[in-house]
C-alpha positions as CSV (number, residue, x, y, z in Angstrom):
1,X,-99.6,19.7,4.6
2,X,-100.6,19.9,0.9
3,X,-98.1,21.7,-2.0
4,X,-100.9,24.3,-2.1
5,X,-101.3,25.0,1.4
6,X,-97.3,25.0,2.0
7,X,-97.1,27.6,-1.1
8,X,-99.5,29.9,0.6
9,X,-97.9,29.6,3.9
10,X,-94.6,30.9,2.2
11,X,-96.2,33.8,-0.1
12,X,-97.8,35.3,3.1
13,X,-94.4,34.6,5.4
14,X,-93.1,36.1,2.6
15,X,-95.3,39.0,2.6
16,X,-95.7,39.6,6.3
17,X,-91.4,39.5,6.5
18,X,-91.4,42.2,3.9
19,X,-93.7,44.4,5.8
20,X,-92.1,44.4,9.0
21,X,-88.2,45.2,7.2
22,X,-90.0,48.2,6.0
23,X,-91.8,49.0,9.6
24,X,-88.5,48.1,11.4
25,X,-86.4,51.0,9.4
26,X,-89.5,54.1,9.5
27,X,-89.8,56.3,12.8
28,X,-92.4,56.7,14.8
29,X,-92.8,59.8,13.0
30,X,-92.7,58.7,9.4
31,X,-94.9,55.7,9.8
32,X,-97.5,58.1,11.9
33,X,-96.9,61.2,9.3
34,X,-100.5,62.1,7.0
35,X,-98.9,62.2,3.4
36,X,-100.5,64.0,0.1
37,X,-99.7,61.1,-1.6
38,X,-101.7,59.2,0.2
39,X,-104.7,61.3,0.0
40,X,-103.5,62.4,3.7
41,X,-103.6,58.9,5.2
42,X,-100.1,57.4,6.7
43,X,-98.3,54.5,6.3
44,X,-100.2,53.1,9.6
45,X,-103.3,53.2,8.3
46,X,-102.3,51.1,5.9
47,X,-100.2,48.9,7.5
48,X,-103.3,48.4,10.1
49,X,-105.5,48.3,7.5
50,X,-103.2,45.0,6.2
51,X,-103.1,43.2,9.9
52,X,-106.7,43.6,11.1
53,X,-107.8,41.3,7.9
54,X,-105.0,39.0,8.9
55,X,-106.5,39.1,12.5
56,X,-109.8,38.6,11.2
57,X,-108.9,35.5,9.6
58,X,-107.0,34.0,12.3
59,X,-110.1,35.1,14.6
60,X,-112.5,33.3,12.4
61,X,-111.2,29.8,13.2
62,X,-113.6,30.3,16.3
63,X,-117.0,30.9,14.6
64,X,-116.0,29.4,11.0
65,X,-117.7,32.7,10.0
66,X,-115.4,35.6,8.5
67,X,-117.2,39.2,8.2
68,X,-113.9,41.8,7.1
69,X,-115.9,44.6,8.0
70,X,-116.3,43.8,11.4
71,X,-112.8,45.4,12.1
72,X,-111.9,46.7,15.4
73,X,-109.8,49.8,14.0
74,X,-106.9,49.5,16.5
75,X,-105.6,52.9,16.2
76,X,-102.0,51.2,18.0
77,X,-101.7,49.7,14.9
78,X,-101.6,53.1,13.3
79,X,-98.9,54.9,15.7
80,X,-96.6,52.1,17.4
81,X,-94.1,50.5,15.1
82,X,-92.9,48.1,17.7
83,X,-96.8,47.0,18.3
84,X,-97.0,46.4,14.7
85,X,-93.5,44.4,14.5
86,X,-94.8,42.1,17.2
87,X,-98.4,41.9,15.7
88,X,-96.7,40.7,12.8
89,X,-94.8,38.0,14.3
90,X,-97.6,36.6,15.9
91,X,-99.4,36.2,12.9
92,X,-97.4,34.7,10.9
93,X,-96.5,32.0,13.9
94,X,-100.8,31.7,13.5
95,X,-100.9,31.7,10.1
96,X,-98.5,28.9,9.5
97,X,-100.9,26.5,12.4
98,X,-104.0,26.9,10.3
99,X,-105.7,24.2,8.6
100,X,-106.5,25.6,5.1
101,X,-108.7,23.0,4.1
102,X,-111.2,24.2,6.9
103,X,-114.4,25.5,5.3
104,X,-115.5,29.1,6.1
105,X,-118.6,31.4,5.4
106,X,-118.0,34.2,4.4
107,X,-120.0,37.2,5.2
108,X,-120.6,40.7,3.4
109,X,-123.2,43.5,2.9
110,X,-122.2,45.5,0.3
111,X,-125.7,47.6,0.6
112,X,-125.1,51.2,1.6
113,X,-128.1,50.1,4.4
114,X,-126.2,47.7,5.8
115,X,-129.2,45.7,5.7
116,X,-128.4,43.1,2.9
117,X,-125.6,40.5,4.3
118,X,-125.2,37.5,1.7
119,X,-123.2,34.7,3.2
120,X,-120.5,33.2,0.6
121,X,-118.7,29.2,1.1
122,X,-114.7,30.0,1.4
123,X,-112.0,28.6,3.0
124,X,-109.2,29.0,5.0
125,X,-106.9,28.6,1.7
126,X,-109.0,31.1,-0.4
127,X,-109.4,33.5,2.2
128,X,-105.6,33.3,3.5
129,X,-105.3,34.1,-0.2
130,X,-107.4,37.2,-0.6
131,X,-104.9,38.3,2.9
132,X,-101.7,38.2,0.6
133,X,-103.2,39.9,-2.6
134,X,-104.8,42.3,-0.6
135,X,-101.5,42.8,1.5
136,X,-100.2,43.5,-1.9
137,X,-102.1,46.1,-3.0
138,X,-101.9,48.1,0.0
139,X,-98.0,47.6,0.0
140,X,-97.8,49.0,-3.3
141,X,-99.8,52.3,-1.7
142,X,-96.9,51.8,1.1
143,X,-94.3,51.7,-1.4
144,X,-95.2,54.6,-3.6
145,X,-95.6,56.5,0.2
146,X,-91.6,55.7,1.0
147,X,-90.4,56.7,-2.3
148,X,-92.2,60.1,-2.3
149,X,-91.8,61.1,1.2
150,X,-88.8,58.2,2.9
151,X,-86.0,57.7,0.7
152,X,-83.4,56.6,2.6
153,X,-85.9,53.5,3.5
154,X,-84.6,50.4,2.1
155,X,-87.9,48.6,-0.2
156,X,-87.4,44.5,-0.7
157,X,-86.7,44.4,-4.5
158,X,-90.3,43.1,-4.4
159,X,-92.3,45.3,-2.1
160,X,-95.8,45.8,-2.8
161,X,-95.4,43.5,-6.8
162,X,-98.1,41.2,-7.1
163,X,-96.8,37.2,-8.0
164,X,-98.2,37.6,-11.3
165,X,-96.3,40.5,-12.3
166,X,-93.0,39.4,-10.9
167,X,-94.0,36.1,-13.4
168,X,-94.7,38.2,-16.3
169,X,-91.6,40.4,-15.6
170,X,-89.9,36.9,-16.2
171,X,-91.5,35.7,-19.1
């Protein structure tokens, strides 16, 4: 395995092991609860939100053809801690198999029709990428959730920082 590929493995082990301390210490309650500052969505929604792009990915080593919209919206994911905990694990355990150097089209409409799909060249590495960066962003959403509405949750130091900040922050 290259240097690159090995350093993305990590950052989204990383990530993913993150996530689920945070999932492992809510309730069912707090991780299903509609919050204002979250425009009324929940933790869940993001957390699923997170894991069905993962699931994509991994899904597209089948067709070599990755479409993120094409999400199956698996309102478990939204509710059921425990589901997401092992949903988690399984990933990563998929994630570190993959062969990043695999080519990969991906696909996107970005017409309000939905009649306009373009087909971009990606790969496994770039995509697996876009997975940890957008991971990221919605753990920051997540993060701003748990200090607003779940104090007593414990946040990795990092939760929800993008790799560039934390290498600015040390600069």
């Amino acid at each position: 395995m290259s240097c690159s590929a090995q350093s993305l493995k990590f950052a989204s082990s990383d990530i993913l092991t993150q996530l689920a301390a945070v999932v492992g210490q809510l309730t069912g309650a707090e991780y299903a609860r509609p919050l204002a500052v979250l425009s009324g969505n929940t933790i869940g929604k993001h957390v699923r939100h997170i894991l069905e792009f993962y699931e994509l990915l991994l899904g597209s080593t089948q067709t070599g053809c990755l479409n993120y919209d094409r999400r199956v919206r698996d309102l478990r994911l939204e509710v059921d801690p425990d589901e997401v905990l092992r949903r988690i694990g399984a990933i990563d355990r998929a994630v570190q198999r993959l062969d990043l150097n695999q080519p990969l089209q991906l696909e996107a409409d970005l017409s309000v029709s939905g009649a306009e799909t373009v087909r971009i060249p990606s790969s496994f590495a770039r995509e697996l990428h876009h997975n940890i960066e957008h991971a990221i962003h919605h753990m920051a959403l997540i993060r701003i959730a748990v200090l607003s509405s779940c104090p007593a949750i414990g946040l990795p130091t990092h939760f929800g920082v993008a790799y560039s900040t934390l290498q600015h922050h040390h600069r």
